[in-house]
PDB file of N, H, CA, C and O in Angstrom:
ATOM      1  N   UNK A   1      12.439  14.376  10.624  1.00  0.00           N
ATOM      2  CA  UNK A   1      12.282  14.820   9.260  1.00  0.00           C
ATOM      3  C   UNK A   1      11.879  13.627   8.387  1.00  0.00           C
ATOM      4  O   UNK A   1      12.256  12.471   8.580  1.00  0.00           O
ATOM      5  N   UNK A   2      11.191  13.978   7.552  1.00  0.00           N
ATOM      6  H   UNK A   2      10.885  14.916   7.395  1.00  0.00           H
ATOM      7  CA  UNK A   2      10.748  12.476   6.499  1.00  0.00           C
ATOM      8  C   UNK A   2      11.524  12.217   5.407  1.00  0.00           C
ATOM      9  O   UNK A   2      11.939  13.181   4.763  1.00  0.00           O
ATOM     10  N   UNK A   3      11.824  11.025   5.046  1.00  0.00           N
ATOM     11  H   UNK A   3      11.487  10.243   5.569  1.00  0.00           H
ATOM     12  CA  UNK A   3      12.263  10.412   3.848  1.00  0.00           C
ATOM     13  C   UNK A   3      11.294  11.169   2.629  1.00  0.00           C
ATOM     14  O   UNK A   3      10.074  11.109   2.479  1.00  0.00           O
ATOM     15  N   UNK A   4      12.203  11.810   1.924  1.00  0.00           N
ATOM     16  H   UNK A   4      13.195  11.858   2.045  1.00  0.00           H
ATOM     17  CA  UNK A   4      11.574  12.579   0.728  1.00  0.00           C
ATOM     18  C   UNK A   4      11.861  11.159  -0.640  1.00  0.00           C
ATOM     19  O   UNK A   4      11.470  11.228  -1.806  1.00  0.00           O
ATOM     20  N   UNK A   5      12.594  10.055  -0.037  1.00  0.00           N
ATOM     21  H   UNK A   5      12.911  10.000   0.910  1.00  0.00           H
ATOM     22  CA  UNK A   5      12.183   8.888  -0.937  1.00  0.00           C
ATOM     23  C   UNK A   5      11.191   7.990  -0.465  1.00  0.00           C
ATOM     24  O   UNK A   5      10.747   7.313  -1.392  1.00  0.00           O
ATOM     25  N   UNK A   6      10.675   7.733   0.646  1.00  0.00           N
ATOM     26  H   UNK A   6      11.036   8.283   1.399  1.00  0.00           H
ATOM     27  CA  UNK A   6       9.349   7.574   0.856  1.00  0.00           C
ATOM     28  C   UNK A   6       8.379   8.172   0.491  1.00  0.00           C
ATOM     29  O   UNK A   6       8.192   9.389   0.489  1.00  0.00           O
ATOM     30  N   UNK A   7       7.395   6.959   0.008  1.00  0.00           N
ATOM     31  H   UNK A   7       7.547   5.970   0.009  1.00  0.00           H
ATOM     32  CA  UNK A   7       6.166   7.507  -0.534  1.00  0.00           C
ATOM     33  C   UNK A   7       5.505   7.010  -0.369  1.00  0.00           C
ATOM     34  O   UNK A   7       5.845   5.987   0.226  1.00  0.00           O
ATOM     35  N   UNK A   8       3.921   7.130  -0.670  1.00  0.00           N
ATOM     36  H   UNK A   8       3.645   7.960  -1.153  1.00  0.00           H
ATOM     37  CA  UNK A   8       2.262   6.815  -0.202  1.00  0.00           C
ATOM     38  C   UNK A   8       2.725   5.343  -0.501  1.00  0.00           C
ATOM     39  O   UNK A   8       2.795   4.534   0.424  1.00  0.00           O
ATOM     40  N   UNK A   9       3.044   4.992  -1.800  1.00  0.00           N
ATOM     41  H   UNK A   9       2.987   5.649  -2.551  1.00  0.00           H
ATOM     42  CA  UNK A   9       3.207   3.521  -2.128  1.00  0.00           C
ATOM     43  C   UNK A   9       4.187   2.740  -0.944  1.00  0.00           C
ATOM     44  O   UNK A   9       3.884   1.710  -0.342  1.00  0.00           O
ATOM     45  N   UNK A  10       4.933   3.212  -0.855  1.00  0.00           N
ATOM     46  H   UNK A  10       5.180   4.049  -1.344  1.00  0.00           H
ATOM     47  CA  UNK A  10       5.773   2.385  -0.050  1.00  0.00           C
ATOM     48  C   UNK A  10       4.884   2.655   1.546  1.00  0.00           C
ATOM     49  O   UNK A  10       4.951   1.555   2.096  1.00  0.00           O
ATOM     50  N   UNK A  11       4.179   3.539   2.399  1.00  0.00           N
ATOM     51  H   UNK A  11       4.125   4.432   1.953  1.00  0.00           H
ATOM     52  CA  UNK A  11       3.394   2.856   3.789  1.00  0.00           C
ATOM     53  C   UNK A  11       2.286   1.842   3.300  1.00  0.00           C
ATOM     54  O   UNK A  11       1.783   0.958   3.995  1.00  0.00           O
ATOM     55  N   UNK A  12       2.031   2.090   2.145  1.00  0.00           N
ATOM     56  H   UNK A  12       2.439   2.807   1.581  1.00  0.00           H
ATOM     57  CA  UNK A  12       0.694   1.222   1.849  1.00  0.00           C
ATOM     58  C   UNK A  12       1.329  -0.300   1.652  1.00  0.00           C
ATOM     59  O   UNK A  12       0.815  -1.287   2.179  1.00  0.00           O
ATOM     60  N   UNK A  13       2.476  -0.352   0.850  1.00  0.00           N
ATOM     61  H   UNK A  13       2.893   0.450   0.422  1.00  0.00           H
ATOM     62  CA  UNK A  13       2.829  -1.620   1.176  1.00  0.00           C
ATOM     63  C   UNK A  13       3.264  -2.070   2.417  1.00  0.00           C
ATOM     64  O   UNK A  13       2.899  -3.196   2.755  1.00  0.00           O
ATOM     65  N   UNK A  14       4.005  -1.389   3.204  1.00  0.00           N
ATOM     66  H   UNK A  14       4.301  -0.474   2.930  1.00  0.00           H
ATOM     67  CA  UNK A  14       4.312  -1.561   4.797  1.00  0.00           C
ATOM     68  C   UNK A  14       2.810  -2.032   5.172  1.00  0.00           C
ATOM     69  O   UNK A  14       2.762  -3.145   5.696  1.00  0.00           O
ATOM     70  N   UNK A  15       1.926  -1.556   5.041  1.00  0.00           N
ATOM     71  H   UNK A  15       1.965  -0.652   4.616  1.00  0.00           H
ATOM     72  CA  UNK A  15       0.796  -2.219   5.605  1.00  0.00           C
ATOM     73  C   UNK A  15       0.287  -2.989   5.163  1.00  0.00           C
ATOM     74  O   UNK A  15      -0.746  -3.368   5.714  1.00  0.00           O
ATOM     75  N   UNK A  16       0.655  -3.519   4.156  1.00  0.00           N
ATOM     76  H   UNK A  16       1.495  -3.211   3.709  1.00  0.00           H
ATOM     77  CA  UNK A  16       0.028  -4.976   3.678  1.00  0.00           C
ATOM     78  C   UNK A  16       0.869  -6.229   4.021  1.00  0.00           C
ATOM     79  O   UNK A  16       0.542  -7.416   3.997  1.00  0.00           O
ATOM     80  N   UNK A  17       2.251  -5.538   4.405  1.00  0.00           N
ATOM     81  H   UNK A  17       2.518  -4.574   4.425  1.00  0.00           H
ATOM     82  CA  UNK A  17       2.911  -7.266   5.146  1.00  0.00           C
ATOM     83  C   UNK A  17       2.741  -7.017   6.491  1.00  0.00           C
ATOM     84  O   UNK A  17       3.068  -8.004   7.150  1.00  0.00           O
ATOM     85  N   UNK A  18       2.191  -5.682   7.455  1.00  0.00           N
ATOM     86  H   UNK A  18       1.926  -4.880   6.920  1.00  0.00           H
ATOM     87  CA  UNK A  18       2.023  -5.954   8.477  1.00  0.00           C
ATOM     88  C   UNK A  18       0.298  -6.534   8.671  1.00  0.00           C
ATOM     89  O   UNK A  18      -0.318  -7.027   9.616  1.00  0.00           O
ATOM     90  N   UNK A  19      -0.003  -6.231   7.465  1.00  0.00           N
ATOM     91  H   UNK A  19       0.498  -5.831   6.698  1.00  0.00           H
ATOM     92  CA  UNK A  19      -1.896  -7.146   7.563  1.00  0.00           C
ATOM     93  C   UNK A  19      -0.930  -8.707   7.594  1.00  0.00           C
ATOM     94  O   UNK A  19      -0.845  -9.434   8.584  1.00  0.00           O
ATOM     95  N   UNK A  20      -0.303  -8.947   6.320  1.00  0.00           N
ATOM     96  H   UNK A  20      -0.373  -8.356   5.516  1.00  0.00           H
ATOM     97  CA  UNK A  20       0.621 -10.418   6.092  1.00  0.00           C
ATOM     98  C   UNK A  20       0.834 -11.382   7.073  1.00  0.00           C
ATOM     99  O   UNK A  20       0.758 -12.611   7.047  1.00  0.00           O
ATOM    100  N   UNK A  21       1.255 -10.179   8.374  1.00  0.00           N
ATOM    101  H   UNK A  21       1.316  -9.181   8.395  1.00  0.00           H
ATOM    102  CA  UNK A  21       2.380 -11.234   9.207  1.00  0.00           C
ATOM    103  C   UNK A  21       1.403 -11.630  10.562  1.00  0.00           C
ATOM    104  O   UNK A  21       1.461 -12.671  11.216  1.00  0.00           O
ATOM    105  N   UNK A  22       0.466 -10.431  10.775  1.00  0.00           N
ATOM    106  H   UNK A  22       0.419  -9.585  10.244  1.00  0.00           H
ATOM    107  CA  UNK A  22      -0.984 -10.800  11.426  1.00  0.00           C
ATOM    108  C   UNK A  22      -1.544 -11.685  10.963  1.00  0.00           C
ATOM    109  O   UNK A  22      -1.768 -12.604  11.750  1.00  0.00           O
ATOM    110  N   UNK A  23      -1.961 -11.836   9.745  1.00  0.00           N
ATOM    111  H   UNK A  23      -1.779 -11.089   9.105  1.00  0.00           H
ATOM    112  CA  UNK A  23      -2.908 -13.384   8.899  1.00  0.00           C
ATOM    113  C   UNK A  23      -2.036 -14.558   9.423  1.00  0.00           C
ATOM    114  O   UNK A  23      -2.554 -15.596   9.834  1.00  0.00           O
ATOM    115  N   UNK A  24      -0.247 -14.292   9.386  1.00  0.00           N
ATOM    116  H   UNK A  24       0.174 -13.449   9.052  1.00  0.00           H
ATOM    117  CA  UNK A  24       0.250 -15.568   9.672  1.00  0.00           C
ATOM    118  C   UNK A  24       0.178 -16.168  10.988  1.00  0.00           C
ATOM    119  O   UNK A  24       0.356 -17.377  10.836  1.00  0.00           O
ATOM    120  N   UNK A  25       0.049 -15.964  11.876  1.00  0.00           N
ATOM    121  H   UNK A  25      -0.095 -14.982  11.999  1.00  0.00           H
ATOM    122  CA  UNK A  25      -0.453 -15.434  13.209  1.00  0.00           C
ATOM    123  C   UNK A  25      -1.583 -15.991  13.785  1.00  0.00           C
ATOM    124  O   UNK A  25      -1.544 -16.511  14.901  1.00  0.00           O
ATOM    125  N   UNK A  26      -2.642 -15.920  13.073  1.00  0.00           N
ATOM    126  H   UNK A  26      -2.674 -15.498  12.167  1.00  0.00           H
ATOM    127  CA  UNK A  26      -4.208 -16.253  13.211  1.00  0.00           C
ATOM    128  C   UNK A  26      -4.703 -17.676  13.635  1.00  0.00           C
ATOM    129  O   UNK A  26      -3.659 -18.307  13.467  1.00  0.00           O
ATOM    130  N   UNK A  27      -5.377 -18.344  13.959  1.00  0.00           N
ATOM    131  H   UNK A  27      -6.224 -17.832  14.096  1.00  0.00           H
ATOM    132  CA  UNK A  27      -5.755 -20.146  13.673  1.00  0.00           C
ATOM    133  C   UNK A  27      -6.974 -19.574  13.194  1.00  0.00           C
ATOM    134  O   UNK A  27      -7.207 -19.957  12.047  1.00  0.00           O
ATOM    135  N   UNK A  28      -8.023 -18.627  13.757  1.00  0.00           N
ATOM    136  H   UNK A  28      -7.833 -18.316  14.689  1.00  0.00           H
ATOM    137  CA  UNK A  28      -9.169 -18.506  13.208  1.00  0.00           C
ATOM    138  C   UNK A  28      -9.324 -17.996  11.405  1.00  0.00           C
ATOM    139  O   UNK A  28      -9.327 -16.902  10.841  1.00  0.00           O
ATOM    140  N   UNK A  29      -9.436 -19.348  10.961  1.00  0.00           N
ATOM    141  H   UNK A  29      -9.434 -20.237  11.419  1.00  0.00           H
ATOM    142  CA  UNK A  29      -9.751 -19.373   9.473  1.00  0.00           C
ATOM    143  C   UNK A  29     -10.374 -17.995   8.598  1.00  0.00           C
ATOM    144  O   UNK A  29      -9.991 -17.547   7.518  1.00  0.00           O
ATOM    145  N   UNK A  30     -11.477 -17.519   9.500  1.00  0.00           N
ATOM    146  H   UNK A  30     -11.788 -17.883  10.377  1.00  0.00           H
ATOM    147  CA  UNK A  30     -12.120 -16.636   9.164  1.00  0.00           C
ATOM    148  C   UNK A  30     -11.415 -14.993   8.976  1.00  0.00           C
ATOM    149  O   UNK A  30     -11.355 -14.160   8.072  1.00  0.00           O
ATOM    150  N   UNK A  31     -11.007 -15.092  10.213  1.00  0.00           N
ATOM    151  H   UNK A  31     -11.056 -15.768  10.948  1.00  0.00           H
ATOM    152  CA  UNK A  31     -10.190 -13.910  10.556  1.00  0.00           C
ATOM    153  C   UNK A  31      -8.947 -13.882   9.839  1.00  0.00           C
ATOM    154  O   UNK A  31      -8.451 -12.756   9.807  1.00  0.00           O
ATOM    155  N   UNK A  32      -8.169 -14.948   9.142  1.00  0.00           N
ATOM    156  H   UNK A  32      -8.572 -15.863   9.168  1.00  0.00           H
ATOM    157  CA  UNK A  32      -7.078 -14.853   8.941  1.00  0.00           C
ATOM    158  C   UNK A  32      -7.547 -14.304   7.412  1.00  0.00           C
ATOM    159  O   UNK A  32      -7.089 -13.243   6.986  1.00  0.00           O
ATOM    160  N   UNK A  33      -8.347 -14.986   6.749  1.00  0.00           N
ATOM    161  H   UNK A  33      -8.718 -15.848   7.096  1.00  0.00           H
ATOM    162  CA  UNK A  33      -8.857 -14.778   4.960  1.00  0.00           C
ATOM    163  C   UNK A  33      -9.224 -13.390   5.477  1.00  0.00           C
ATOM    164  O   UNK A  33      -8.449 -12.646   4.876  1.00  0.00           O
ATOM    165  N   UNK A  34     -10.065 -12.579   6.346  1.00  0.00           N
ATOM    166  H   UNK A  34     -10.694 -13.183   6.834  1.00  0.00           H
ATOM    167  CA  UNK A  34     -10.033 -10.963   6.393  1.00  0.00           C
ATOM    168  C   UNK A  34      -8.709 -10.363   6.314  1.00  0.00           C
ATOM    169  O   UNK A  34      -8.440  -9.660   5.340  1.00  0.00           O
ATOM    170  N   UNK A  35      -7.818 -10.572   7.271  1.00  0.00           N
ATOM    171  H   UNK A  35      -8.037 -11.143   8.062  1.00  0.00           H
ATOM    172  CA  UNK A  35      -6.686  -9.893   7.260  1.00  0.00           C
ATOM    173  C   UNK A  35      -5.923 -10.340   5.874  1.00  0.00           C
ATOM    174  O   UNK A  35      -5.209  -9.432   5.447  1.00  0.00           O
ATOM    175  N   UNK A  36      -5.913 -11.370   5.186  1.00  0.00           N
ATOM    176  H   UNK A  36      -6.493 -12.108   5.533  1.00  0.00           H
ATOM    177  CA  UNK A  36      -5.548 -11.751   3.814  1.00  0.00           C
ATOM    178  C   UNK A  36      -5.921 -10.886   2.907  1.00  0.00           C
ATOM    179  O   UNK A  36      -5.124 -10.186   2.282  1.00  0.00           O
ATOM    180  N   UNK A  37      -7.049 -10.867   2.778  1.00  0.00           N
ATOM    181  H   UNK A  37      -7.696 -11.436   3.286  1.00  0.00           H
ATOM    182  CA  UNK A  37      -7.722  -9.898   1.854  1.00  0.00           C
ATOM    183  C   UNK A  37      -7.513  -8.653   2.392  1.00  0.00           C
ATOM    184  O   UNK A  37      -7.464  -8.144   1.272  1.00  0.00           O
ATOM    185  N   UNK A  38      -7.359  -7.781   3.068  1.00  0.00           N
ATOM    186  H   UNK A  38      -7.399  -8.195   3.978  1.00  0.00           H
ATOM    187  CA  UNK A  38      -6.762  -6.253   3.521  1.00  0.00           C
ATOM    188  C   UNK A  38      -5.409  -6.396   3.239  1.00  0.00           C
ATOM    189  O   UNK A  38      -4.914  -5.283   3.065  1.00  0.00           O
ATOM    190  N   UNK A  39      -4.623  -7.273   3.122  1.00  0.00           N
ATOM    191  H   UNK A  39      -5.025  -8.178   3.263  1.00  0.00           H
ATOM    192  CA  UNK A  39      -3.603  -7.094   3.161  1.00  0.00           C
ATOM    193  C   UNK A  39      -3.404  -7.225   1.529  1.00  0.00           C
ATOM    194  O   UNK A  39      -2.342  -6.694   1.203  1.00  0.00           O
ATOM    195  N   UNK A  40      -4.031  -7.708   0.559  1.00  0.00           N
ATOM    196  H   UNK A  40      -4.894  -8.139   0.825  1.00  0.00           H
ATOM    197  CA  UNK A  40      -3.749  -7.738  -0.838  1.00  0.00           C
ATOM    198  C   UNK A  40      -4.769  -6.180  -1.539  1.00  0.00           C
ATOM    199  O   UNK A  40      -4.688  -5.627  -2.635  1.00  0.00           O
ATOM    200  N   UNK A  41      -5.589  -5.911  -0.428  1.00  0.00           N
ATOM    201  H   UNK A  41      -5.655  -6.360   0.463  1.00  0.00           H
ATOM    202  CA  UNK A  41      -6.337  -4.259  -0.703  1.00  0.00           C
ATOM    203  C   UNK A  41      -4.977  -3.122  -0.373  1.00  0.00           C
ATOM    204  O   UNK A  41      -4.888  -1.995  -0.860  1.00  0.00           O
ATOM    205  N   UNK A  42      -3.934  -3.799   0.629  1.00  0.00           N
ATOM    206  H   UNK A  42      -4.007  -4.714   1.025  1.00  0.00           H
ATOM    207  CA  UNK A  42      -3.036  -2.589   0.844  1.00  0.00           C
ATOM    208  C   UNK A  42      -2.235  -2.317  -0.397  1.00  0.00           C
ATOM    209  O   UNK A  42      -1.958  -1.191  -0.810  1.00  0.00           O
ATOM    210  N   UNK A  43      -1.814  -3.697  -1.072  1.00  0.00           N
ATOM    211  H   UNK A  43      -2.039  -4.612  -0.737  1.00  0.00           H
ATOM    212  CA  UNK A  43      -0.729  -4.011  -1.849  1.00  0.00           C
ATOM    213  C   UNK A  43      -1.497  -3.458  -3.271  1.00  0.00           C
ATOM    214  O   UNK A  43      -0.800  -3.080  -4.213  1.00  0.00           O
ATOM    215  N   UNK A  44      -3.144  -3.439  -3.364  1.00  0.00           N
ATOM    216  H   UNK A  44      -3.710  -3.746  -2.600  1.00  0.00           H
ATOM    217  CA  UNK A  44      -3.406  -2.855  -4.728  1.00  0.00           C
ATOM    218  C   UNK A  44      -3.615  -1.624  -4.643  1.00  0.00           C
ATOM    219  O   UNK A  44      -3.979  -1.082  -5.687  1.00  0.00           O
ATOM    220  N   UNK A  45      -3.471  -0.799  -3.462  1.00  0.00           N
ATOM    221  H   UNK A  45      -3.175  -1.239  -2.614  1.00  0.00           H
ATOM    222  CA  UNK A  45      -4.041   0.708  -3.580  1.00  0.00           C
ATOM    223  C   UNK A  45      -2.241   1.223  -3.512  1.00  0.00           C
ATOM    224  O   UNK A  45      -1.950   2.419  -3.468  1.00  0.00           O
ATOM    225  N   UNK A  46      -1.035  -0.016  -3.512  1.00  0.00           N
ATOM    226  H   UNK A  46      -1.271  -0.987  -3.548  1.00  0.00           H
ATOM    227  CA  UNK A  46       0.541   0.816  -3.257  1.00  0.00           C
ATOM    228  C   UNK A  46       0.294   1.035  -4.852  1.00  0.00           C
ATOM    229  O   UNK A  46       0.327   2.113  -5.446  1.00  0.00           O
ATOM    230  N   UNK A  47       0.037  -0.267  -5.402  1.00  0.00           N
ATOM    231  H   UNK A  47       0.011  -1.142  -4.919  1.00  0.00           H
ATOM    232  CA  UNK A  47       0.134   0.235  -7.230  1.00  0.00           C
ATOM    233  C   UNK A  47      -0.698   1.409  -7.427  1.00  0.00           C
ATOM    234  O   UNK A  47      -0.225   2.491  -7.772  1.00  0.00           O
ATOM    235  N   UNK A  48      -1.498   1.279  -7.287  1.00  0.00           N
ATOM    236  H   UNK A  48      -1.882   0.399  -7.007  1.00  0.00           H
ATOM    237  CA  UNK A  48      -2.510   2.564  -7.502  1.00  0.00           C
ATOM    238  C   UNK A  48      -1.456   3.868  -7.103  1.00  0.00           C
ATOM    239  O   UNK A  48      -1.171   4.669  -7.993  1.00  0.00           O
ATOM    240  N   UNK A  49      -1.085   3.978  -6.189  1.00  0.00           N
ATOM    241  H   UNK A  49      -1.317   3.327  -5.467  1.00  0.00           H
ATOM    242  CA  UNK A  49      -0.426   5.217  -5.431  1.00  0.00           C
ATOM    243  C   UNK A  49       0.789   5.139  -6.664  1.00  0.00           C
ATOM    244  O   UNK A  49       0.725   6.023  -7.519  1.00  0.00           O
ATOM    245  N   UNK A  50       1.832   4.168  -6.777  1.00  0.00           N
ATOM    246  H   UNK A  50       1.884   3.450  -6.082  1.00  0.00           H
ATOM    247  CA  UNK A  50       2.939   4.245  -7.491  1.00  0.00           C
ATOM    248  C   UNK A  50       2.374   4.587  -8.941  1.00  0.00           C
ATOM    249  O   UNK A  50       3.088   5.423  -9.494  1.00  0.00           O
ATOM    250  N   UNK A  51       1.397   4.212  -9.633  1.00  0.00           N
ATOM    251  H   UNK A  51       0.817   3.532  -9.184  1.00  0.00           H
ATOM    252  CA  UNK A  51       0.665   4.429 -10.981  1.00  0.00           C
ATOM    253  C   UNK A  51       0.609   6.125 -11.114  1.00  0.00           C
ATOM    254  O   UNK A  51       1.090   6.830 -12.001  1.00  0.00           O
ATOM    255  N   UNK A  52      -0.439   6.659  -9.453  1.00  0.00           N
ATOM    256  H   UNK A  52      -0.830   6.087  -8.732  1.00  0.00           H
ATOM    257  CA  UNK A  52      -0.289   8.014  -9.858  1.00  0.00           C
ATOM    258  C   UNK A  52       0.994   8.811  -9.275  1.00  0.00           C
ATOM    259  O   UNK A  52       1.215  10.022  -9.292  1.00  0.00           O
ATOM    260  N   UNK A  53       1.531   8.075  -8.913  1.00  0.00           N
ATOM    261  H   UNK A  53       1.351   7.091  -8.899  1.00  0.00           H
ATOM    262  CA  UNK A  53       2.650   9.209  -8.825  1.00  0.00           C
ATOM    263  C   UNK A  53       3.896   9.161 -10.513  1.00  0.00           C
ATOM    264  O   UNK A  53       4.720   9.977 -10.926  1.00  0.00           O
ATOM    265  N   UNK A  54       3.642   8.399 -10.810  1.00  0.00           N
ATOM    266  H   UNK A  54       2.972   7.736 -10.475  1.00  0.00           H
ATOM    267  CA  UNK A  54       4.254   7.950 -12.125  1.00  0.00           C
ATOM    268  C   UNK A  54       3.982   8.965 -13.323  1.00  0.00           C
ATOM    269  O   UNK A  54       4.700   9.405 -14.222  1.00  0.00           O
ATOM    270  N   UNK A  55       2.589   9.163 -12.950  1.00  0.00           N
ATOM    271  H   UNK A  55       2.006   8.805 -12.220  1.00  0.00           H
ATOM    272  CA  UNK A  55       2.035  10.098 -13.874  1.00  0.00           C
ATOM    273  C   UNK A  55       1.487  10.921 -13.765  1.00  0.00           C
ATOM    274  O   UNK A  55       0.664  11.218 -14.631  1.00  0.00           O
ATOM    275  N   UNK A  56       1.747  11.996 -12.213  1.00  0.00           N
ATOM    276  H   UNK A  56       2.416  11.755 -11.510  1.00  0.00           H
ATOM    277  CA  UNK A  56       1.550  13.321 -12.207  1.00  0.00           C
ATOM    278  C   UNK A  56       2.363  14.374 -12.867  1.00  0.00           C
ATOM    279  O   UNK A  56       3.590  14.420 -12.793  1.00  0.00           O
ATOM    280  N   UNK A  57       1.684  15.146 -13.461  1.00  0.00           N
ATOM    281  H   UNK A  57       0.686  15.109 -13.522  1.00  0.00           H
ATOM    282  CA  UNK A  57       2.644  16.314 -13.952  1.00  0.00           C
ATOM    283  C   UNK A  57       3.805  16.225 -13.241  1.00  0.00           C
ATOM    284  O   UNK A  57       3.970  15.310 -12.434  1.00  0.00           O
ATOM    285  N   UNK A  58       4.876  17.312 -13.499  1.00  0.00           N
ATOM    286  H   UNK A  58       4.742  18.056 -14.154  1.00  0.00           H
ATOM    287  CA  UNK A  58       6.006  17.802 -12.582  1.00  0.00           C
ATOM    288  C   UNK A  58       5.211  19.073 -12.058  1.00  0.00           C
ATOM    289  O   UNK A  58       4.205  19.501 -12.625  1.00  0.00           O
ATOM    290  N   UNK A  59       5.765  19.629 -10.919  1.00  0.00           N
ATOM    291  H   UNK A  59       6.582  19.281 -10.459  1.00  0.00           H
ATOM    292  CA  UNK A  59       5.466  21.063 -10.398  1.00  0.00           C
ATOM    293  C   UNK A  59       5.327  22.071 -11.184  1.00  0.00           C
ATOM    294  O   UNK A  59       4.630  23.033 -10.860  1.00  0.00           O
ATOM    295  N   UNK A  60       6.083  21.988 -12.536  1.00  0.00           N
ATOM    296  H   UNK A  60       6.650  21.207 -12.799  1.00  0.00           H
ATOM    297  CA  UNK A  60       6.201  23.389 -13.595  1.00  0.00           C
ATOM    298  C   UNK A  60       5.301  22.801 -14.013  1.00  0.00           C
ATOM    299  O   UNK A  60       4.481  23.232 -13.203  1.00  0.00           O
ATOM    300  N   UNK A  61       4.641  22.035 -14.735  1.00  0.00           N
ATOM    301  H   UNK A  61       5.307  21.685 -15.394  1.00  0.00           H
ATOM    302  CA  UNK A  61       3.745  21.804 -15.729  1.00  0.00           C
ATOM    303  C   UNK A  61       2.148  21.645 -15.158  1.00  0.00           C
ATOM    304  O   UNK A  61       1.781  21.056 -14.141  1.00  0.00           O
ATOM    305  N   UNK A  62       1.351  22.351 -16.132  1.00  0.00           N
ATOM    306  H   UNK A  62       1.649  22.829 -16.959  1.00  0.00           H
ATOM    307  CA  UNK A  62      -0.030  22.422 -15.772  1.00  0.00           C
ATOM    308  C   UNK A  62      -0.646  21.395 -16.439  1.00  0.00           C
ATOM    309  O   UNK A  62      -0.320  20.981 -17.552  1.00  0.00           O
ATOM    310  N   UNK A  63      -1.464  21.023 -15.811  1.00  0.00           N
ATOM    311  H   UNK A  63      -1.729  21.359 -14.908  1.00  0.00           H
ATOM    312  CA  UNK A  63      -2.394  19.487 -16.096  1.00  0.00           C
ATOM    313  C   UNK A  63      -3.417  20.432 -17.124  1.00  0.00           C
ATOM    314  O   UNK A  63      -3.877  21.569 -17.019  1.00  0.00           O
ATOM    315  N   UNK A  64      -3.569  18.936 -18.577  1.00  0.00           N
ATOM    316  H   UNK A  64      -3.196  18.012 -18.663  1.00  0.00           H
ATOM    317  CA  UNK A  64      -4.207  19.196 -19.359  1.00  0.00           C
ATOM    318  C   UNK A  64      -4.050  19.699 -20.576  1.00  0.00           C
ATOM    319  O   UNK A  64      -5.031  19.903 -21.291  1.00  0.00           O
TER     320      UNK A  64
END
């Protein structure tokens, strides 16, 4: 059964310290700044997710 306090924001951040702990991991310079940068794309699409969940209607209320 799923955590009904889990949310989109919280796997999206789970995946930006598991991009994190891969970058730490790396010697190849190149590869590590990719997984760096995916991993700060995970951490801006959790805000994004926490932003809209912040400010969706409730279930009773109609948008607009």
């Amino acid at each position: 059964m799923a955590n009904p306090t889990y949310s989109r924001a919280d796997e999206y951040r789970r995946r930006g310290i598991e991009a994190q702990r891969r970058a730490a991991k790396l010697t190849d310079l190149n590869i590590k700044k990719t997984f760096t940068d995916i991993a700060n794309h995970w951490f801006a699409l959790a805000e994004q997710a926490e932003w809209l969940e912040r400010h969706r209607p409730a279930p009773h209320q109609k948008a607009g």
